[in-house]
MILUM-639170 format. One line per field, with one value per residue (C-alpha): residue in one letter; residue number from 1; x, y, z. Coordinates in nm, 2 decimals. Layout:
N
rest <- a/...
nr <- NUM/...
u <- X/...
v <- Y/...
w <- Z/...
# end
This chain:
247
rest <- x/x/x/x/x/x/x/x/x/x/x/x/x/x/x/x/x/x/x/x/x/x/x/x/x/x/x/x/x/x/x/x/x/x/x/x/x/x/x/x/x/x/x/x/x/x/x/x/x/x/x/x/x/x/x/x/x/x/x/x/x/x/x/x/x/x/x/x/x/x/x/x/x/x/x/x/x/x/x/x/x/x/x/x/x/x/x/x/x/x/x/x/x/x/x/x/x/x/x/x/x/x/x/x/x/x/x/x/x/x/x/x/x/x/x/x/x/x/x/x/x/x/x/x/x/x/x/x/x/x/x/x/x/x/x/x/x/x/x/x/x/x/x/x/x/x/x/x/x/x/x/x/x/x/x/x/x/x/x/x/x/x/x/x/x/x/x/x/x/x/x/x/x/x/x/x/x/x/x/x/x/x/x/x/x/x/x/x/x/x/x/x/x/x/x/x/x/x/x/x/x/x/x/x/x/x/x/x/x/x/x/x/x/x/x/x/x/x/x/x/x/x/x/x/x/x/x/x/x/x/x/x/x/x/x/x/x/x/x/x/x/x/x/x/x/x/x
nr <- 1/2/3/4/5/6/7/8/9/10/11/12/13/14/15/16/17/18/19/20/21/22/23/24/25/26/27/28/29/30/31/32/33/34/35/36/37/38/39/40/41/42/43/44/45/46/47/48/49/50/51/52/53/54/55/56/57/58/59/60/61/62/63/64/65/66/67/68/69/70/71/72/73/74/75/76/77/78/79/80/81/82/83/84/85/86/87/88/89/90/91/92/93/94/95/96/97/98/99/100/101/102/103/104/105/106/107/108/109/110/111/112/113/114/115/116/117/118/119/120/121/122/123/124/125/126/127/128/129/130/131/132/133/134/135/136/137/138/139/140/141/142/143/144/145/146/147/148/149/150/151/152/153/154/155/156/157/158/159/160/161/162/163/164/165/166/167/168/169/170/171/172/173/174/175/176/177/178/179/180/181/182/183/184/185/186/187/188/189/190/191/192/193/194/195/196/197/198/199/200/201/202/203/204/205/206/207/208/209/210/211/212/213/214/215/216/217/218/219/220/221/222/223/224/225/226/227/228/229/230/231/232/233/234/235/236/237/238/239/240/241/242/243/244/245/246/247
u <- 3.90/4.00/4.35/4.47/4.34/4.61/4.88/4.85/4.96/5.27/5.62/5.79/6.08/5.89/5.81/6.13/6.15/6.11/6.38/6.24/6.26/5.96/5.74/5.87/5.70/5.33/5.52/5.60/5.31/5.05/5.32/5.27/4.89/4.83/5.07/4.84/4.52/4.56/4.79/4.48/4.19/4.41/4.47/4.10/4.00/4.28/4.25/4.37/4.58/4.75/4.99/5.11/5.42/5.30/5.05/5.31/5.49/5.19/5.11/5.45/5.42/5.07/5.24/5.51/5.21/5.04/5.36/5.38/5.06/5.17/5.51/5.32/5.08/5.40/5.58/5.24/5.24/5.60/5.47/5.76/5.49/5.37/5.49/5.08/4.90/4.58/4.74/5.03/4.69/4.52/4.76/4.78/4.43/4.41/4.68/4.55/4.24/4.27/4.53/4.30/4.00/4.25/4.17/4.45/4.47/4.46/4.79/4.95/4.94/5.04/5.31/5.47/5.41/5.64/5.92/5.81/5.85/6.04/6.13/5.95/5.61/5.44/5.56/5.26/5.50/5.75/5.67/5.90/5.82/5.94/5.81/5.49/5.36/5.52/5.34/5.02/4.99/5.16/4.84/4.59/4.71/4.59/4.33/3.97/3.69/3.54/3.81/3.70/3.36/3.41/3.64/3.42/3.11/3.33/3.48/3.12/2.98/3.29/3.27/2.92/3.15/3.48/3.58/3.67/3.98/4.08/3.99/4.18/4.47/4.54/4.35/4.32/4.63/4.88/4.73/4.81/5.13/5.23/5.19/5.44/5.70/5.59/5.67/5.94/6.16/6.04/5.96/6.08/6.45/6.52/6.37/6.44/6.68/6.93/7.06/7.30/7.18/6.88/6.68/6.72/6.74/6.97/7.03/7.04/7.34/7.40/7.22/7.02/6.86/6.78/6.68/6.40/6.25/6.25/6.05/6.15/6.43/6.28/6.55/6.76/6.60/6.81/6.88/6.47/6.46/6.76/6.61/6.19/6.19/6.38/6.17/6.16/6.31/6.58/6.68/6.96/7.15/7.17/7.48/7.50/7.57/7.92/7.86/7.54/7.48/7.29/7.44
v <- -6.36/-6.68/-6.84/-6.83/-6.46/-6.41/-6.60/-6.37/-6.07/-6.26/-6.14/-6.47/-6.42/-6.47/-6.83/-7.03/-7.40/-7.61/-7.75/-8.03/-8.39/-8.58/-8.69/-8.51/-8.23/-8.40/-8.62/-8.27/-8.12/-8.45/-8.48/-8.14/-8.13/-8.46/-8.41/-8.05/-8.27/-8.57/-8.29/-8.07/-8.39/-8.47/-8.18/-8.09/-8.44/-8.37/-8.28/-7.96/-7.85/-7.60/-7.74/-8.01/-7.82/-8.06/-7.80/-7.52/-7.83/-7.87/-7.52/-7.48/-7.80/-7.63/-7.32/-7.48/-7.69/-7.37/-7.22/-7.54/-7.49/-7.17/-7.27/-7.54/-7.27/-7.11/-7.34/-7.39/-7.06/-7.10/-7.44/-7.67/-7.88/-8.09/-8.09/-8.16/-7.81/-7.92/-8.15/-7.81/-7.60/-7.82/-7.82/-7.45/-7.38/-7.66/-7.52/-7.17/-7.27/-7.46/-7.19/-6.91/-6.93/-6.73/-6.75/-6.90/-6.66/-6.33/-6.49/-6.56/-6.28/-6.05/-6.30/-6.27/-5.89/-5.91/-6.09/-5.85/-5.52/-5.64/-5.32/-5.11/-4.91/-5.14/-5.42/-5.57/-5.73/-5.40/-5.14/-4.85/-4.88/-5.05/-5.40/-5.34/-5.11/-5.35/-5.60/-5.46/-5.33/-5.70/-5.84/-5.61/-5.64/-5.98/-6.04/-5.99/-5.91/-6.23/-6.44/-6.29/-6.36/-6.69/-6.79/-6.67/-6.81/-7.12/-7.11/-7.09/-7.41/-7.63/-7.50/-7.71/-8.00/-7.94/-7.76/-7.41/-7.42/-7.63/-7.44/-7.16/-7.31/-7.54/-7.34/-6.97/-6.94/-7.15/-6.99/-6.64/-6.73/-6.85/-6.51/-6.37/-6.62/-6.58/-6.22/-6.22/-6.45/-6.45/-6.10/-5.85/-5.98/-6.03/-5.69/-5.45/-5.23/-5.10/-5.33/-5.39/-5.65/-5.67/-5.89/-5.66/-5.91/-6.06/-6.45/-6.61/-6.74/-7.11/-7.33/-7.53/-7.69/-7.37/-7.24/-7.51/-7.46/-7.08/-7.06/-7.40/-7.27/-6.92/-6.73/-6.85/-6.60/-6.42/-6.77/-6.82/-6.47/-6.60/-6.94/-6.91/-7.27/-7.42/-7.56/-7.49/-7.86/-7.77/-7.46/-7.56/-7.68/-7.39/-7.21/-6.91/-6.52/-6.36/-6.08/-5.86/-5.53/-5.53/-5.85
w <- -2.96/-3.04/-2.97/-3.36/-3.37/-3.07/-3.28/-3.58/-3.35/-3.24/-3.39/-3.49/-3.30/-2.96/-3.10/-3.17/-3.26/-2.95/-2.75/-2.57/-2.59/-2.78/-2.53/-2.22/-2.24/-2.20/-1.95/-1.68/-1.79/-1.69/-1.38/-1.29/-1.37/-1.19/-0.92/-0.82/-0.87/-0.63/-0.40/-0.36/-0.33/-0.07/0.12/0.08/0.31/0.57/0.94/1.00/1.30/1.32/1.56/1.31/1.13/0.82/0.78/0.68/0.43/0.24/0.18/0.07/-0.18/-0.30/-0.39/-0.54/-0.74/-0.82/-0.96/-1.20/-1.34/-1.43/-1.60/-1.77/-1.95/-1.98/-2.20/-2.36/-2.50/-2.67/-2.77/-2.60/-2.40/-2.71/-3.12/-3.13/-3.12/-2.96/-2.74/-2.61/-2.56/-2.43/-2.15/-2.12/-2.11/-1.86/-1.63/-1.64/-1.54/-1.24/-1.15/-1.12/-1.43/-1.63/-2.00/-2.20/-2.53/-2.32/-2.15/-2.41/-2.61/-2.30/-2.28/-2.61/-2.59/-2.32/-2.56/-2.79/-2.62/-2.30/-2.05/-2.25/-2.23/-2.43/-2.19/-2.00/-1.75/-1.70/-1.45/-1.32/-0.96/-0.67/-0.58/-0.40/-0.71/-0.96/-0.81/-0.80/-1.14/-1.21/-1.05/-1.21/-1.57/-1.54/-1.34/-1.44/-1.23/-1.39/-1.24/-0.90/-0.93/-1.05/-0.76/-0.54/-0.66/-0.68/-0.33/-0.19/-0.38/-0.26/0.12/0.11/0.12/0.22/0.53/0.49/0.69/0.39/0.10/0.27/0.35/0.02/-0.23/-0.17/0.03/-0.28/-0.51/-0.40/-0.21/-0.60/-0.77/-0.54/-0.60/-1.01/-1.00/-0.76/-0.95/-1.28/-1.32/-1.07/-1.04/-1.37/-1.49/-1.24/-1.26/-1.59/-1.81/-2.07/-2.31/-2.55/-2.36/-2.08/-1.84/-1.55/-1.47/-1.15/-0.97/-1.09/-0.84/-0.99/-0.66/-0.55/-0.91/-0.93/-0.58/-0.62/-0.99/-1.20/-1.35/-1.43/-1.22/-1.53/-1.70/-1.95/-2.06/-2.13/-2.33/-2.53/-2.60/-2.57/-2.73/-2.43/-2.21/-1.80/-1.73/-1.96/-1.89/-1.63/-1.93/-2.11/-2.12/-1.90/-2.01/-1.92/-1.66/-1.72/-1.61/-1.29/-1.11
# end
């Protein structure tokens, strides 16, 4: 199915006007995009030692890089990284491939079902379990057993030139470590639980340091389901909820 078949299921009110600036949203998204490109090139030519505590850095910035690529797609799918169509899906189909060969119009219309029908049954992202059977099902509503051939097939092609210690450590290991911190904050703690709002939805403690390491703003997350067209690298300026239910 094609991307504009996807778009004709969508209810209009998961697509609001973009938010962002002219410009800046191709700016993050190449920033993001490049910055995960010339991060893993890098990474897949250095000597590892497992003694050198840069090690543990890099993985960390990879996941963090791996997370981006996700928010990019993101932001792709409520149209805030580009005014331009082709040049927004571009981006997203981009991002979710590199991510994990996930194909960009099955994301995004499990996305906007999740606007749609959010903390109910026909929620894709909603599960009434605890965190290891959230994430699970999390997981396997998304991934195909494509995707895992693919990376596989891929994985063993690149280990003819690059070590695998590498590929492990600043490919396999980001990628996955990133789904955790994608659900945890940007799925799990906002959603879990009773709540007293439509969205159903909580918001994180304002910290915006710490809200942009943890999931680029995503733990702001009430304030995302308020304002879909607000991009991530705006999100700290939205105006928080009162108390909520759950908090």
């Amino acid at each position: 199915m094609s991307l504009m078949e996807h778009k004709r299921n969508i209810h209009p009110a998961t697509s609001t006007r973009p938010l962002g600036g002219s410009g800046a949203g191709v700016f993050f998204a190449v920033l993001i995009i490049g910055g995960w490109t010339i991060s893993t090139v890098l990474l897949m030519q250095w000597h590892v030692n497992f003694a050198n505590p840069l090690l543990y850095l890099f993985v960390l910035v990879q996941m963090h890089l791996y997370t981006g690529l996700f928010i990019t797609a993101h932001d792709a799918m409520h149209g805030t990284v580009s005014s331009n169509k082709t040049i927004n899906n571009t981006a997203g189909f981009i991002a979710t491939f590199v991510y994990a060969a996930f194909w960009y119009p099955k994301l995004y219309t499990k996305h906007h079902q999740h606007h749609q029908h959010v903390h109910t049954d026909l929620d894709p992202d909603y599960h009434q379990g605890n965190f290891i059977s959230w994430y699970i099902r999390f997981i396997r509503n998304y991934l195909s057993i494509w995707q895992v051939v693919w990376m596989a097939v891929l994985f063993n092609i690149l280990k003819i030139w690059i070590p695998q210690p590498n590929l492990l450590l600043f490919w396999v290991a980001p990628s996955l470590l990133s789904t955790l911190q994608l659900f945890y904050f940007g799925t799990y703690q906002p959603h879990k639980g009773d709540h007293d709002n439509k969205y159903h939805s909580r918001t994180q403690k304002r910290n915006h340091v710490l809200a942009f390491f943890s999931c680029y703003f995503f733990g702001y997350h009430y304030e995302h389901h308020a304002s879909p067209g607000t991009p991530w690298w705006k999100l700290y300026k939205t105006t928080p909820p009162g108390p909520l239910k759950g908090e």
